[in-house]
N, C-alpha and C positions, 0 to 999 in steps of 0.2 A: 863855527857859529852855533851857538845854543839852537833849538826848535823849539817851536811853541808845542806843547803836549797835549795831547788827544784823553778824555774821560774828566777827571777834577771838577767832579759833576756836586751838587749838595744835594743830598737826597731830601725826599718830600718830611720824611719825620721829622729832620734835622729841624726844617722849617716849621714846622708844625708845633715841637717842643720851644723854639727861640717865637711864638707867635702865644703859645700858654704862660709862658714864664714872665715876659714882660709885662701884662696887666698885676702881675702880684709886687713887679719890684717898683713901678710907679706909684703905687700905695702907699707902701713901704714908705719910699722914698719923700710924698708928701708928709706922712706923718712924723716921720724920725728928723725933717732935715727942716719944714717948713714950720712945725707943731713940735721941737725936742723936750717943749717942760709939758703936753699932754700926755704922756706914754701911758703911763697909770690909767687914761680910760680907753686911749684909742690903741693904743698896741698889745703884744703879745705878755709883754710884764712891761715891769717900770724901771726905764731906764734912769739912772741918774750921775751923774750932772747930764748937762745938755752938750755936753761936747762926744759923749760914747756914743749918744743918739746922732746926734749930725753923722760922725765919721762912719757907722754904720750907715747910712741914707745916703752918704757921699759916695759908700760902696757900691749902694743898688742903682745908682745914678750913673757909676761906667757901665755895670750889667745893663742898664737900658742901652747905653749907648753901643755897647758890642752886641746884644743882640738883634737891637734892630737895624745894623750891620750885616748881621747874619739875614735878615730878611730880605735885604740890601743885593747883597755879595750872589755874584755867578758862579764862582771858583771855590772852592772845599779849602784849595792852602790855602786861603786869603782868610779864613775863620780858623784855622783848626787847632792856632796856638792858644785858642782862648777856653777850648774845651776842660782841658786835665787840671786849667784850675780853679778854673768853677765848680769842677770835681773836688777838688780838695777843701774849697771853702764852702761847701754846702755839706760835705763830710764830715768837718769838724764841729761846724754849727748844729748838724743834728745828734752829733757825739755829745756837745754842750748842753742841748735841751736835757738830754737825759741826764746826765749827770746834775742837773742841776733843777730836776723836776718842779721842786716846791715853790719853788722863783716864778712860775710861771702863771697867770691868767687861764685858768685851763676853761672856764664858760665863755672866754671871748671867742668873738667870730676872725678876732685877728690871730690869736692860739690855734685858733683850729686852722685857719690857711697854712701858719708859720710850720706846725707838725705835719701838714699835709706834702707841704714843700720840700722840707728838709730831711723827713724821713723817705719822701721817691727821689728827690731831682741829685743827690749822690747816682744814682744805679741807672735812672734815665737819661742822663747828662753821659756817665761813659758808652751808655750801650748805644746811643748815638754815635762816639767819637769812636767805639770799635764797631761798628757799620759802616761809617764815612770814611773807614781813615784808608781803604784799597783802593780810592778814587786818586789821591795823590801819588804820581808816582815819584816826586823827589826830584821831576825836574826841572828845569826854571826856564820861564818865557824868553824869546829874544829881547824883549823892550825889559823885562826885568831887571833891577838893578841889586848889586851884591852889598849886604851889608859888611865891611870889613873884618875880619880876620879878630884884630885886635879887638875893635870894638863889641865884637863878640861876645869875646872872651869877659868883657870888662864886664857885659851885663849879666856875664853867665854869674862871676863872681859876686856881683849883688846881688844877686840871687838864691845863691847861697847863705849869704850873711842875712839874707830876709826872712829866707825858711827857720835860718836858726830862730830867728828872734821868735817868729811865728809858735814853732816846737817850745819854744822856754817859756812863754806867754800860754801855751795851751798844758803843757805838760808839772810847772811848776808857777800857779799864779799867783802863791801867796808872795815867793819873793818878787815878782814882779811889779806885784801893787807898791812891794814899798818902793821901787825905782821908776815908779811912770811920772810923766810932768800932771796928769790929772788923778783925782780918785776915782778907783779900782773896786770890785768887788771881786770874786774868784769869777763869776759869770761871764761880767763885762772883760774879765782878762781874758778868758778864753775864747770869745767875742771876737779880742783884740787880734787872736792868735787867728782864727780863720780867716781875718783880712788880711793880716802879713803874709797869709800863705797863698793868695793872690799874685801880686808880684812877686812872690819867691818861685812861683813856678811858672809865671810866665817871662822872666829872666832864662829860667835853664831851657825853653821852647825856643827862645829868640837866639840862645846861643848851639844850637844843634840843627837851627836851619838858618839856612846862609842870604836867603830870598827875603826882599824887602818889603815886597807886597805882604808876604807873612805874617807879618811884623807891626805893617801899620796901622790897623784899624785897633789890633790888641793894646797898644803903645800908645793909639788915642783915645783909647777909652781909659785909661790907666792916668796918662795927665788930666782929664775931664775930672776924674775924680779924686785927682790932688789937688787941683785945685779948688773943688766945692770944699776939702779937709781946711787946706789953707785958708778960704772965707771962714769954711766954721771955727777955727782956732782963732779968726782975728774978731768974730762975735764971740765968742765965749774968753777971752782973754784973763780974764780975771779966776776962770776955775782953774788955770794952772799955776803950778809954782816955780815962780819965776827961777826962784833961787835957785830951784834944782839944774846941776848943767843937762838935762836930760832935754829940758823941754828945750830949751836950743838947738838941741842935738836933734831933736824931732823935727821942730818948724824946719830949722835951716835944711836938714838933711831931704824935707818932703821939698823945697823949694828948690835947691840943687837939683832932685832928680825931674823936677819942671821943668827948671831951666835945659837940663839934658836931652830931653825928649824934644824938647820944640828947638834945640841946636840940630842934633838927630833926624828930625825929619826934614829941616831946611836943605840940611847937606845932603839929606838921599834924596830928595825929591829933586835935586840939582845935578846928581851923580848921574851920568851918562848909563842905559841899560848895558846886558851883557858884557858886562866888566868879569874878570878874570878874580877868583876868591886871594 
């Protein structure tokens, strides 16, 4: 019989930083998702079309929802898969700023948060997750329930294939603008590329711990904000090109992995705890 484990405590900063962060992504998130053709006065630069602005706001909209999770949550596993890639995707987005200085509103007050964010919450976001992360010792509750083996596996491997995509979209964006189903700028690619690197690394956390509770709050933050993507793709419908098989590839592929997740968590939330991996 598993034991319930002693420490898997969330320290006070943890809380502290997930209680400063969430007033800047619900901002965000009204502006980019509720307001996508104001960017030009009320955001950091000018997003365009309205579907790069949605899907970025779609993003701050799971970060609402995993962090104030994290304000939420008693237990450190129960957050800790959502840390390294919030790391990555505030990493690359302030890689992005810079690289793409001139693009940017530099006398807004939305510029000055956006640079304030993304140049610390990289280095505050891990030095949290290497503080927190001794409290977890790896081992799983009695009532906890095992995500399987295979299924694992399966997400690890999307995850992979998502980091790639992420990497190609950050790394090479000219050729990506010509293969996206909407228009591209080098910026907005690389935009693109910090969001794919969201789920691409919270697939390889889901697939290297085996604990369900780990798993679910990141997993519902992650449909939350496929599905705000999906609303936005079915209002902006007309900025993509139909013709391309890509944008298929996109909707259908973001809708599969919805339908996934809400399969996923029916089944585990039905799965008897302390089951055998």
């Amino acid at each position: 019989m598993t034991k319930t484990f002693n420490g898997n405590q969330i320290l006070p900063e943890t809380r502290w930083v997930a209680a400063l962060v969430i007033p800047f992504l619900v901002a965000a998130f009204v502006i980019l998702f509720i307001f996508p053709q104001e960017t030009e006065s009320l955001f950091a630069w000018k997003i365009q079309p309205s579907m790069s602005a949605m899907m970025l706001g779609a993003a701050y909209a799971g970060g609402i929802y995993f962090f104030t999770g994290v304000l939420r949550s008693r237990q450190w596993h129960k957050i800790k898969v959502g840390f390294l890639p919030v790391t990555a995707f505030a990493s690359l987005l302030g890689m992005a700023t810079i690289l793409h200085w001139d693009r940017f509103n530099h006398g807004h007050i939305s510029f000055i948060a956006w640079a304030a964010l993304y140049f610390t919450a990289p280095f505050i976001v891990l030095a949290v997750w290497f503080r927190n992360r001794s409290q977890d010792s790896g081992q799983r509750d009695a009532q906890d329930a095992v995500i399987p083996y295979r299924v694992r596996q399966f997400i690890g491997a999307i995850g992979v294939v998502t980091l790639g995509v992420s990497l190609f979209l950050f790394l090479q964006p000219v050729i990506m603008i010509g293969l996206w189903p909407w228009t591209l700028t080098p910026l907005t690619a690389r935009v693109m590329g910090a969001m794919f690197a969201l789920p691409g690394v919270v697939g390889l956390g889901i697939a290297f711990d085996m604990r369900w509770s780990a798993a679910k709050l990141i997993l519902q933050a992650q449909g939350f904000s496929i599905l705000l993507i999906l609303i936005a793709a079915a209002r902006t419908w007309r900025e993509f090109n139909w013709a391309n098989p890509v944008s298929w590839m996109f909707t259908g592929g973001l809708g599969a992995m919805l339908i996934s997740i809400i399969i996923l968590t029916i089944f585990m939330q039905t799965r008897p705890g302390d089951q055998k991996n």
